[in-house]
C-alpha positions in Angstrom: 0.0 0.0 0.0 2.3 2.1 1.2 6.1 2.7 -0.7 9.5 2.7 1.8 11.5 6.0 1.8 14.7 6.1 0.7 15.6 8.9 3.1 15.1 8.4 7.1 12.9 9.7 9.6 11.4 12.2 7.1 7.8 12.9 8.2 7.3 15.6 5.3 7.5 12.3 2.9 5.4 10.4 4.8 2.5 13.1 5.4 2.9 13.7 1.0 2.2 9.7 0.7 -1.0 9.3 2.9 -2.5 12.9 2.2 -2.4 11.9 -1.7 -4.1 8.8 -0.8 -6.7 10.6 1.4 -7.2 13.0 -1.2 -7.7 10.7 -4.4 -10.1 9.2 -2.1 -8.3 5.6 -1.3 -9.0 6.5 2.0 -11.5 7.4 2.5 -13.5 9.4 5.6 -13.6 7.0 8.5 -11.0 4.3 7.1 -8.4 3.7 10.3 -4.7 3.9 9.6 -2.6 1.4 10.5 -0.7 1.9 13.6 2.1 3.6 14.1 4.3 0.5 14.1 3.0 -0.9 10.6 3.3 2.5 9.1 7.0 2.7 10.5 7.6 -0.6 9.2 6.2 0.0 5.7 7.5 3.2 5.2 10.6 2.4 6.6 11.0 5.0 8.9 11.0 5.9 12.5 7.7 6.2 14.9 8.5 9.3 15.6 8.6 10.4 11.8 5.7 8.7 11.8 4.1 10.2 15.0 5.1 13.9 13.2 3.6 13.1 9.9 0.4 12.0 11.7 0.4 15.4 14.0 0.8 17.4 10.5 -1.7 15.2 9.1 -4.4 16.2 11.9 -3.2 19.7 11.3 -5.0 19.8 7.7 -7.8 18.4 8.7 -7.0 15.2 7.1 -7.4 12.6 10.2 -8.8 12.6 13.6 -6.6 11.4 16.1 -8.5 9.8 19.1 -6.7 9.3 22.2 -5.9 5.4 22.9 -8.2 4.6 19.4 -7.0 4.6 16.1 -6.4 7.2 14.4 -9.0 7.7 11.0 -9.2 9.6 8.0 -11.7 12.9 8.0 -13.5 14.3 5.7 -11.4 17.0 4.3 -13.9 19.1 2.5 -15.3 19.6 5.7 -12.3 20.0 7.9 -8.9 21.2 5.8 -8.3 24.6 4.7 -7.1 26.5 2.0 -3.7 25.3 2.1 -4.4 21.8 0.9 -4.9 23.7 -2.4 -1.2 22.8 -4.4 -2.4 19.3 -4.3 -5.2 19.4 -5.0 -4.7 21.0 -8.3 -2.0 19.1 -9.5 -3.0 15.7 -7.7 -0.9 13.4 -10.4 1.4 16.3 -11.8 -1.6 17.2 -14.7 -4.3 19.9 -13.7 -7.4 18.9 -11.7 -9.6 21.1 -13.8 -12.5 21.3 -11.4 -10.2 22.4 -9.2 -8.5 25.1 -11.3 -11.8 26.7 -12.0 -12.7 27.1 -8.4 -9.2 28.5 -8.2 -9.9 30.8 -10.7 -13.2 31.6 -9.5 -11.5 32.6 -5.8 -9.1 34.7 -7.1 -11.3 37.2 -8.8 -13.7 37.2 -5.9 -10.7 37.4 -3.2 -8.5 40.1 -5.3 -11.6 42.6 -5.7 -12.8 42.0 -1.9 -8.6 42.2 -0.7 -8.6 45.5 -2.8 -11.8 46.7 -1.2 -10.0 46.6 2.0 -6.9 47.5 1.2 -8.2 50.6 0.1 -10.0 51.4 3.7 -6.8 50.5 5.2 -3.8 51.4 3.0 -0.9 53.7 4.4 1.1 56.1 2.8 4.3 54.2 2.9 1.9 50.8 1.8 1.0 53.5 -1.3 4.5 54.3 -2.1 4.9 50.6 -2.4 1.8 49.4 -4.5 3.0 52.6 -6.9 6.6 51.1 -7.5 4.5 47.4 -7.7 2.3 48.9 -10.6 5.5 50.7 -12.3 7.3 47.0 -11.9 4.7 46.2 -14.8 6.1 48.6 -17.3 9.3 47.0 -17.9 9.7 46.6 -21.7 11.8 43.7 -21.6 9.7 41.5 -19.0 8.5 38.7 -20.7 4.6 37.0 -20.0 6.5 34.6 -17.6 8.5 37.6 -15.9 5.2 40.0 -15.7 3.1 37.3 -13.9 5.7 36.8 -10.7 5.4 40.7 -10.9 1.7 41.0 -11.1 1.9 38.5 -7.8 4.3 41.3 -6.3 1.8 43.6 -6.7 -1.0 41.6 -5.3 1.5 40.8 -2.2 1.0 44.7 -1.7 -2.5 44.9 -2.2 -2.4 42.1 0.7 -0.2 43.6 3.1 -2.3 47.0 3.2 -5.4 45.1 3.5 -3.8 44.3 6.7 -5.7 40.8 7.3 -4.2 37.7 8.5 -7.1 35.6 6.9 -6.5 37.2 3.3 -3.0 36.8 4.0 -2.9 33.2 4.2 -5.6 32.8 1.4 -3.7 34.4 -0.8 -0.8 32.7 0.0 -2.7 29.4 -0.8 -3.8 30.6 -3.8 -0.5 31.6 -4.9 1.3 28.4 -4.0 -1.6 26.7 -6.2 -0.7 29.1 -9.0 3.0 29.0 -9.7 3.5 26.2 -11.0 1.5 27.0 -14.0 3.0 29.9 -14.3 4.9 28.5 -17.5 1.9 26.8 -19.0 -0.4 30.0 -18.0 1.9 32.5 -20.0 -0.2 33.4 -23.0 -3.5 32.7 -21.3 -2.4 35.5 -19.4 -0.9 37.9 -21.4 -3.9 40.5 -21.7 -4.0 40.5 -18.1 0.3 41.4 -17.2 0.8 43.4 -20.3 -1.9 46.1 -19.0 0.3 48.0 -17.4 -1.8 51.3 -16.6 -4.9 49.0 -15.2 -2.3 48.3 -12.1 -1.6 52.0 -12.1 -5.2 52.8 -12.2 -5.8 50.2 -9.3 -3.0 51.7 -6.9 -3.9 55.0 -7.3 -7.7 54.0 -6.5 -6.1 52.4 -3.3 -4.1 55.1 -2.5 -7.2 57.6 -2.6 -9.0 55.0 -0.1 -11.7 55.4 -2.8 -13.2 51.9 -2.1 -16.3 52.2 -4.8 -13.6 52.9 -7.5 -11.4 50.7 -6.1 -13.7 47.6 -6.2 -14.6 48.7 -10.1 -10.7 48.7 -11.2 -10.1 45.9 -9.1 -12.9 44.0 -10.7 -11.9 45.0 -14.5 -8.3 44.5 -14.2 -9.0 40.5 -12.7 -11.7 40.0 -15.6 -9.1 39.6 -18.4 -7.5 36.9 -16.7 -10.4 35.4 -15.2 -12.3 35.3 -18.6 -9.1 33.7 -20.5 -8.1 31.2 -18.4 -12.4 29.8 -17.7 -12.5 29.5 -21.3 -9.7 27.5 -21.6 -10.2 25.6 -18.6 -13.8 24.9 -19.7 -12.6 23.6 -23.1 -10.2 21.3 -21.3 -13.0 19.9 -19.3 -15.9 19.7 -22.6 -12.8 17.9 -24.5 -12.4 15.2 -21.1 
């Protein structure tokens, strides 16, 4: 069931073998892992790699572990959080496209409600920042590849004057899950990056704690991207 680690007493492996199983659904809510010493043994690792890997595994949401009972796998669409996100979009190393459009559909609503706030919240140094963010995406000799990381720089500012912890690690999800398309993603997004003076038009929205305008610009700039990459993702999915 399970496939021995080369390296030892690496939990990190461990938890990436039985979340993937929990996630594909071979385990499924309320199966019982083995115990502690069968998972040592099959993995071929320590119990206290094991014991980690568990305790990281209870973490996400992904098992229950019951005091002197075994411990059994959870549900983790009702229990995990945004974080479990990466691997869920790229479960086998090719694009779960459900997931990708639920990804997509979160990061329009979350960038225009982030921008909302930010705007309420935004200080002048914070300002000065999401200026030099927006004048990043001028640079005549960024490629698509180059302008997305730097559109992500820019929404990392948006973030930090929103000043919210929750948004924060949302978006960090988010943006784990998106990166390694980044590549792939390149000339879906093109019309997105290359507009250079919608980001201007955004920060200085923000700046001006104008939240109506800011929501609008915030909305408009997201839409090219969010448009391009639905109908590409929906063709995937009509072609499955």
């Amino acid at each position: 069931m399970f496939e021995a680690i080369a390296r030892t007493s690496t939990s990190a492996a461990v938890f990436d073998q039985i979340s993937a199983r929990v996630l594909s659904g071979e385990l499924a809510p309320g199966d019982d892992l083995p115990s502690e010493r069968r998972l040592a043994e099959a993995f071929g690792v320590s119990r206290p790699a094991i014991r980690e890997a568990i305790q990281k595994l209870s973490q996400a949401g992904l098992v229950e572990v019951r005091q002197g009972d075994a411990t059994s796998v959870r549900d983790y669409r009702a229990h995990a959080g945004p974080e479990l996100l990466p691997q869920l979009l790229l479960p086998q190393g090719e694009p779960d496209v459900a997931v990708a459009l639920s990804v997509v559909e979160a990061r329009q609503i979350v960038g225009v409600k982030v921008a909302e706030l930010a705007a309420q919240r935004v200080t002048a140094d914070q300002a000065a920042r999401l200026h030099n963010a927006a004048a990043a995406m001028e640079s005549p000799n960024a490629d698509t590849i180059d302008l997305q990381f730097r559109a992500l720089g820019f929404w990392d500012a948006v973030v930090d004057s929103a000043d919210s912890i929750a948004f924060r690690l949302i978006f960090n999800s988010l943006r784990s899950a998106y990166e390694p398309m980044i590549t792939v993603l390149a000339p879906v997004m093109e019309a997105e990056v290359s507009n250079a003076d919608a980001y201007h038009n955004l920060a200085t929205a923000i700046a001006a704690n104008d939240h109506q305008l800011t929501s609008t610009r915030a909305e408009a700039l997201l839409s090219a991207g969010t448009l391009a990459l639905s109908s590409v993702l929906n063709s995937i999915k009509d072609a499955r």
